[in-house]
Backbone as a chain_set.jsonl record, in Angstrom:
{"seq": "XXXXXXXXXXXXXXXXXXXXXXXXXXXXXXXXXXXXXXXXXXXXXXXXXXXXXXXXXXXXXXXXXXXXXXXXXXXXXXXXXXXXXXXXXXXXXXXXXXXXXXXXXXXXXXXXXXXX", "coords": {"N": [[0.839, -1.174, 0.0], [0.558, 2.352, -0.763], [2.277, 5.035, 0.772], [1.067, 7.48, 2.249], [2.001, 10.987, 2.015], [2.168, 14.305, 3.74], [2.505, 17.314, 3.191], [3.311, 20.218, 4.242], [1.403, 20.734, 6.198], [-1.295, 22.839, 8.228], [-3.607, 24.387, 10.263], [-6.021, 24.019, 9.576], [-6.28, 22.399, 6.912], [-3.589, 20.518, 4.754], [-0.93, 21.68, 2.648], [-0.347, 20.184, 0.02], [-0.802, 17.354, -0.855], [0.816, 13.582, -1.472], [0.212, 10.659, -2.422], [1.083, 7.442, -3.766], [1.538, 7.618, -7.187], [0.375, 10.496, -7.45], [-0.543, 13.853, -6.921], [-2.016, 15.932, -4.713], [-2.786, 19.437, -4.32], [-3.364, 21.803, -2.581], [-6.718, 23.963, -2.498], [-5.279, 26.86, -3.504], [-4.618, 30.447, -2.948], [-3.645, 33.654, -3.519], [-1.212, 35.936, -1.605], [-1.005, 38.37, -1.75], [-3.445, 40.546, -1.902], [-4.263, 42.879, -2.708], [-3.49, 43.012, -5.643], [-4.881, 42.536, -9.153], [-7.236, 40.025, -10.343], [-5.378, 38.7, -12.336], [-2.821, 39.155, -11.778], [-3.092, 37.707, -9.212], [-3.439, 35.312, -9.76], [-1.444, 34.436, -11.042], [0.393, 34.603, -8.965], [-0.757, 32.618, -7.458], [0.018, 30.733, -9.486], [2.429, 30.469, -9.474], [3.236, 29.308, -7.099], [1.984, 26.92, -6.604], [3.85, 25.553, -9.017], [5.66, 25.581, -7.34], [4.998, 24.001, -5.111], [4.607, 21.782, -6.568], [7.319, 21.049, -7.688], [8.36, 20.471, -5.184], [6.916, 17.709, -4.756], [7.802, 16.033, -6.296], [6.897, 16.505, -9.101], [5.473, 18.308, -11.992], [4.165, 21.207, -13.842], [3.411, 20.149, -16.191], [2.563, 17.739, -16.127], [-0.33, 17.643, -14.717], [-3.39, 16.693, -14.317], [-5.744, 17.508, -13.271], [-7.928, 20.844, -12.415], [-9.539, 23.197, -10.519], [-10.991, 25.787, -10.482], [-11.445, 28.805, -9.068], [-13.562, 31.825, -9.068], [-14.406, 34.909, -7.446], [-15.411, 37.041, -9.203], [-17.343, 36.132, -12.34], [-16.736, 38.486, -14.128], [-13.87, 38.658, -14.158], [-13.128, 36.469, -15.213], [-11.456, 36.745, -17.488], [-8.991, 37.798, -16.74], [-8.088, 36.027, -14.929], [-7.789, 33.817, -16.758], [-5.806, 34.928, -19.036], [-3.425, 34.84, -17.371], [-3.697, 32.339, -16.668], [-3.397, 31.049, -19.563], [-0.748, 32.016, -20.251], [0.926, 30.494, -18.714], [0.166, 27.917, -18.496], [1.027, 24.63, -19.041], [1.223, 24.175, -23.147], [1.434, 21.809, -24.75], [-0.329, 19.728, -22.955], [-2.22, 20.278, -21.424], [-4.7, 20.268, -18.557], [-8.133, 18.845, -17.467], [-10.136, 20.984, -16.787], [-12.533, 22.879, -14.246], [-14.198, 25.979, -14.1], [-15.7, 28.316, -11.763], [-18.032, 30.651, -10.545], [-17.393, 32.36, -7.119], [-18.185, 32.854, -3.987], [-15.705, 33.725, -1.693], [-12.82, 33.074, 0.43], [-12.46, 35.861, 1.77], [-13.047, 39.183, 0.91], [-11.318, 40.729, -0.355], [-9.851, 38.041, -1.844], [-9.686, 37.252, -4.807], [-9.358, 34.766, -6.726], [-9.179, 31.142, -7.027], [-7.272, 28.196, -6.764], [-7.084, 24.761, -7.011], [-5.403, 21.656, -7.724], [-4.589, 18.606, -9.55], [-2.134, 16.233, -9.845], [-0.064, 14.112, -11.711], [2.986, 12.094, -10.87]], "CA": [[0.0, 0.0, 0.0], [1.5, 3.386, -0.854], [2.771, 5.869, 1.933], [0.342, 8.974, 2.383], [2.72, 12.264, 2.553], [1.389, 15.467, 3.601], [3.193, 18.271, 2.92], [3.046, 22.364, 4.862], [0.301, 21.437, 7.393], [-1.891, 23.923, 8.611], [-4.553, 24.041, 11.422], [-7.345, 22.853, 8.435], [-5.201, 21.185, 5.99], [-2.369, 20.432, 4.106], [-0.564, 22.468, 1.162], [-0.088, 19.62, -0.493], [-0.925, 15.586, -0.186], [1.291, 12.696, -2.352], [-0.389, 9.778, -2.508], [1.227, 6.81, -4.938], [1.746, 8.085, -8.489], [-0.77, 11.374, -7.442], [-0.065, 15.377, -5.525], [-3.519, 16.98, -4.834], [-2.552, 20.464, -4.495], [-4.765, 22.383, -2.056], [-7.15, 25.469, -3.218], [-4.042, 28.088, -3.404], [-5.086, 31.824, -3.229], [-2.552, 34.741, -3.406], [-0.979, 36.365, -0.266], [-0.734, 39.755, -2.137], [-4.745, 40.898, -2.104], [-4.35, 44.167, -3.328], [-3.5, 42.562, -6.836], [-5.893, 42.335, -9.553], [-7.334, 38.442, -10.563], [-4.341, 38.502, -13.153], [-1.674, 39.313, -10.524], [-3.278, 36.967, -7.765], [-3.44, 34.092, -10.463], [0.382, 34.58, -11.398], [1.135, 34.384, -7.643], [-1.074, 31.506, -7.235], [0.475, 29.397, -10.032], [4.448, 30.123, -8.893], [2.991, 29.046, -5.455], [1.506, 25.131, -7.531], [4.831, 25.4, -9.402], [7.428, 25.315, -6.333], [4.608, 22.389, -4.799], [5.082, 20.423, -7.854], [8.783, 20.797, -7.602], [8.899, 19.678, -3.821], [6.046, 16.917, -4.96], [8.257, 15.386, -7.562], [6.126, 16.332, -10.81], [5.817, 19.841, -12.789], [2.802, 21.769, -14.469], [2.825, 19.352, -17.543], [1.492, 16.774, -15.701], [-1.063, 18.242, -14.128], [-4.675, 15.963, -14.731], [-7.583, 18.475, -13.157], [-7.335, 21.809, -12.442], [-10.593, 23.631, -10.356], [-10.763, 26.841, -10.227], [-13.106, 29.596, -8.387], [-13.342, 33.583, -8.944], [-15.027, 36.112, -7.011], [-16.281, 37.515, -9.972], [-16.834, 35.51, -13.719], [-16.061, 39.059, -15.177], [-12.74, 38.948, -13.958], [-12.098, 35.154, -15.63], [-10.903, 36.805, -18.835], [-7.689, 38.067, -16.382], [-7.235, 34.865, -14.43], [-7.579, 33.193, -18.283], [-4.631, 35.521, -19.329], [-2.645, 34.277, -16.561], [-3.428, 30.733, -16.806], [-3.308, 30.74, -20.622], [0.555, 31.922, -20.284], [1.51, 29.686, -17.76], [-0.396, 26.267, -18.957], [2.052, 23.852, -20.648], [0.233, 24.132, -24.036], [1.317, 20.446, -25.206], [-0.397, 19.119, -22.049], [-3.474, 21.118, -20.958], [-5.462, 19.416, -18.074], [-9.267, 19.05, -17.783], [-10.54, 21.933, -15.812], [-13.049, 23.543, -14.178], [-13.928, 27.493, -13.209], [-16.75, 28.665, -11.419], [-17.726, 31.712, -9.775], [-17.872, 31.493, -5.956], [-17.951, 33.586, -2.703], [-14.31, 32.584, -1.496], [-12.403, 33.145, 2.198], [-12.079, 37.016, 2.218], [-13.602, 39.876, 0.066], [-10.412, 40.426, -1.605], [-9.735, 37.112, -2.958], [-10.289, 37.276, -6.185], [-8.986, 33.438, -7.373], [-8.586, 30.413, -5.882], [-6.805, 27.016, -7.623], [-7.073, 23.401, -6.43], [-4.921, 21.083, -8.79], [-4.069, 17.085, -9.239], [-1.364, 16.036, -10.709], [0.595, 12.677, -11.536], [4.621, 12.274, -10.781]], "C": [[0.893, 1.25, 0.0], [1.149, 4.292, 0.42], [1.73, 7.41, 1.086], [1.579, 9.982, 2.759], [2.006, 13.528, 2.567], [2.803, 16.426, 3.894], [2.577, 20.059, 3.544], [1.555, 21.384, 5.533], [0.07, 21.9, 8.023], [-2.915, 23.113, 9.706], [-5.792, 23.413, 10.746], [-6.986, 22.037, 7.537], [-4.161, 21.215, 5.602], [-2.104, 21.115, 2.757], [-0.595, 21.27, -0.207], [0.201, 17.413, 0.154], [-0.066, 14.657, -1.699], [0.381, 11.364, -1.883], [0.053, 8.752, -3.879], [1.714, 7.517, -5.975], [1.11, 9.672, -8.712], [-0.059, 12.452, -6.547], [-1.264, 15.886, -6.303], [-2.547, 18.544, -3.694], [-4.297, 21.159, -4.034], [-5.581, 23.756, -2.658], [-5.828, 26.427, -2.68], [-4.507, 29.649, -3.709], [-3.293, 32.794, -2.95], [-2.169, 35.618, -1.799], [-1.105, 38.203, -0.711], [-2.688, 39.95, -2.576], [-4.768, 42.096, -2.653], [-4.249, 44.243, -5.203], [-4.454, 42.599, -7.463], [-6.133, 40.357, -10.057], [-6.292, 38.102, -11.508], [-2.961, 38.197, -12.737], [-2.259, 37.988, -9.432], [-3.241, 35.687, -8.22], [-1.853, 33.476, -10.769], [0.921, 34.157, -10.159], [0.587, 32.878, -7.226], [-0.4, 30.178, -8.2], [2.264, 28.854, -10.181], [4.25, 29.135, -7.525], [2.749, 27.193, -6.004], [2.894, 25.421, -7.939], [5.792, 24.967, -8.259], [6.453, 23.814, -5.722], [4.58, 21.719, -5.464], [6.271, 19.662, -7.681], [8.582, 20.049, -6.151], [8.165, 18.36, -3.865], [7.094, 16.12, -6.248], [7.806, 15.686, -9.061], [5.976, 17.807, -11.313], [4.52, 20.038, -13.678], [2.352, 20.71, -15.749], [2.137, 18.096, -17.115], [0.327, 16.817, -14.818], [-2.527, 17.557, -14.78], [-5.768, 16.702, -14.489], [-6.854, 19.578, -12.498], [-9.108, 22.518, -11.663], [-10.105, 25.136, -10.301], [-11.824, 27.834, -9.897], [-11.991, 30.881, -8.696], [-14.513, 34.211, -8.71], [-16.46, 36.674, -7.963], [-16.598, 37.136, -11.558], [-16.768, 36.97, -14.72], [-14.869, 39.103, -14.896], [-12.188, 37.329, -14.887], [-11.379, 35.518, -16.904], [-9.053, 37.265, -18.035], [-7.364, 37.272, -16.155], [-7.03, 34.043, -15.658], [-6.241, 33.82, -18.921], [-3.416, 34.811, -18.669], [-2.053, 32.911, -16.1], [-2.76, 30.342, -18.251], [-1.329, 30.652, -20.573], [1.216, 31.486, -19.832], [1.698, 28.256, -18.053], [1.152, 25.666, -19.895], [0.811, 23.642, -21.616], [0.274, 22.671, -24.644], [0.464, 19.492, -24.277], [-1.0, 20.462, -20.885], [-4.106, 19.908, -20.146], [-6.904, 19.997, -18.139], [-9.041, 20.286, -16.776], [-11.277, 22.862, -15.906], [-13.184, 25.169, -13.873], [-15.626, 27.958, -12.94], [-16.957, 30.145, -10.765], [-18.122, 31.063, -7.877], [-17.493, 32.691, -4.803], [-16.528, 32.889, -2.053], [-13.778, 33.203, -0.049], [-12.111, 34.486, 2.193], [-12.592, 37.674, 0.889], [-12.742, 40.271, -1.142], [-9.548, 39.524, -2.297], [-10.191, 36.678, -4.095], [-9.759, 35.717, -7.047], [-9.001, 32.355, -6.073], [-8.351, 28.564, -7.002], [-6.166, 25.902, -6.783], [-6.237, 22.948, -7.891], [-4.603, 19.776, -8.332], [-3.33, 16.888, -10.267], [-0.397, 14.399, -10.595], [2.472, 12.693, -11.215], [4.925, 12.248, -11.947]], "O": [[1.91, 1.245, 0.694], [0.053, 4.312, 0.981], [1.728, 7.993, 0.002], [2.146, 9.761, 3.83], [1.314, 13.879, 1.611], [3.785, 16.221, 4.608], [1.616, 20.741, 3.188], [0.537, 21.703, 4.919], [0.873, 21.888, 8.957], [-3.046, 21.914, 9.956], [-6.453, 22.495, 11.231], [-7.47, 20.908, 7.453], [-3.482, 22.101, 6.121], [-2.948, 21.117, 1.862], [-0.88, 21.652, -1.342], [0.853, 16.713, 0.928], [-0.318, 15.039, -2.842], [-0.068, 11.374, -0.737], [-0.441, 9.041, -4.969], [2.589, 8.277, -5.56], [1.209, 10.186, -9.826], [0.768, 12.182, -5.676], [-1.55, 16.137, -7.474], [-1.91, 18.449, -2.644], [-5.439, 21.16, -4.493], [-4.905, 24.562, -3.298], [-5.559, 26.586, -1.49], [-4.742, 29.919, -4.886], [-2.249, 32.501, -2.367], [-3.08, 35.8, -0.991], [-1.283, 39.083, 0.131], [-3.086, 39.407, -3.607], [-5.81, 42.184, -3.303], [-4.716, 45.134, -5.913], [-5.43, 42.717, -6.721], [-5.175, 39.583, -10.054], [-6.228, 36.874, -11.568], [-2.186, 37.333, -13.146], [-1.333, 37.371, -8.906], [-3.043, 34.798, -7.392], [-1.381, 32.342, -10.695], [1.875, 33.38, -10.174], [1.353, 32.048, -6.735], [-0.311, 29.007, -7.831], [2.936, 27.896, -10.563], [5.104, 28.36, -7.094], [3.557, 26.358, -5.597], [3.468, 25.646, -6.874], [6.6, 24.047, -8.381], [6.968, 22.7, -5.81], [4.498, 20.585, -4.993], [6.465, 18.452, -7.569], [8.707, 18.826, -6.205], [8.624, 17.592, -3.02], [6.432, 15.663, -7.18], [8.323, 15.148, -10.04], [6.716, 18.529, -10.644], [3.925, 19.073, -14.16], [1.201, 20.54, -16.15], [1.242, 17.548, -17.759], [0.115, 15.804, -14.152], [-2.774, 17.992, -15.904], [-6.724, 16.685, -15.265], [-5.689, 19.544, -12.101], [-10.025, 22.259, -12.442], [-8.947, 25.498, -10.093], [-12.957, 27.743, -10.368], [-10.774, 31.064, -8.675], [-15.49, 34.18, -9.457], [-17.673, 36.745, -7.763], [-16.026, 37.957, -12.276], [-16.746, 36.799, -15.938], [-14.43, 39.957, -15.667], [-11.0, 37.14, -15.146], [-10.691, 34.64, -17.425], [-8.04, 37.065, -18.704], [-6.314, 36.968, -16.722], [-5.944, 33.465, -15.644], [-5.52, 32.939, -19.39], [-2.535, 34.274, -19.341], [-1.015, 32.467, -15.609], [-1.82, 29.549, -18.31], [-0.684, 29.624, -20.779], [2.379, 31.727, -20.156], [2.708, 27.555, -17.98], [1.88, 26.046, -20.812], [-0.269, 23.162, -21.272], [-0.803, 22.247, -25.062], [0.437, 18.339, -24.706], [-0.492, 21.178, -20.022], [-4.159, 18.782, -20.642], [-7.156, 21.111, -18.599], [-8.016, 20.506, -16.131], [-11.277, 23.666, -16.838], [-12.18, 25.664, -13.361], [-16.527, 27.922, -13.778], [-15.933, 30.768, -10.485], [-18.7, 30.059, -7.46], [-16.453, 33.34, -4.918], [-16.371, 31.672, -1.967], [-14.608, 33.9, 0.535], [-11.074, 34.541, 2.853], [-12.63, 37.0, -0.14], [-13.029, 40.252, -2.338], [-8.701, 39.874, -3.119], [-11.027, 35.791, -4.269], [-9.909, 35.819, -8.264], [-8.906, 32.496, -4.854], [-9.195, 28.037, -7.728], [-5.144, 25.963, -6.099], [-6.318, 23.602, -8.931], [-4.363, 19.543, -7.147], [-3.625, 17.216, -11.416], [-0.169, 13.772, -9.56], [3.014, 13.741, -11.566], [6.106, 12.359, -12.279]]}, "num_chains": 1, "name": "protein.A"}
């Protein structure tokens, strides 16, 4: 049976869980709120990038991807931000919704699963 690793735990969860061949990557929001959803998306996907790296695996393998914003007129910024980031050979499925999220100025928020 494969070894559960949790990775940065917090008082509600973990930054990051390995599991087997798998790293679920917790909802990640930006520490910089004053940003706009373009800026807070950029910060959120260096923030998945370095937990990839310490997770063994890297944005191209990346299988689902959720994603929540504040406001769905702002998804055309966090879309900017993702678009230039995404490995384009190796796009995962993923959702985006709008959603009331943990503070008034969080404007993103990105859950991700990914394989080693």
């Amino acid at each position: 049976m494969s070894e559960i690793k949790r990775r940065h735990p917090g008082p509600v969860l973990c930054r990051a869980v390995e599991y087997g061949n798998l790293v679920f990557i917790a909802g990640t929001t930006a520490d910089n709120k004053a940003a706009d959803a373009k800026g807070q998306t950029e910060e959120i996907l260096k923030k998945i990038d370095g937990f990839l790296v310490e997770c063994g695996s890297h944005k191209s393998k990346i299988l689902s991807a959720n994603v929540w914003v504040a406001n769905m007129s702002e998804k055309p910024l966090m879309d900017a931000a993702w678009t230039a980031w995404v490995d384009p050979n190796n796009k995962p499925v993923r959702a985006c919704v709008e959603a009331k999220l943990g503070s008034a100025d969080t404007r993103v928020e990105i859950m991700v699963t990914a394989a080693k």
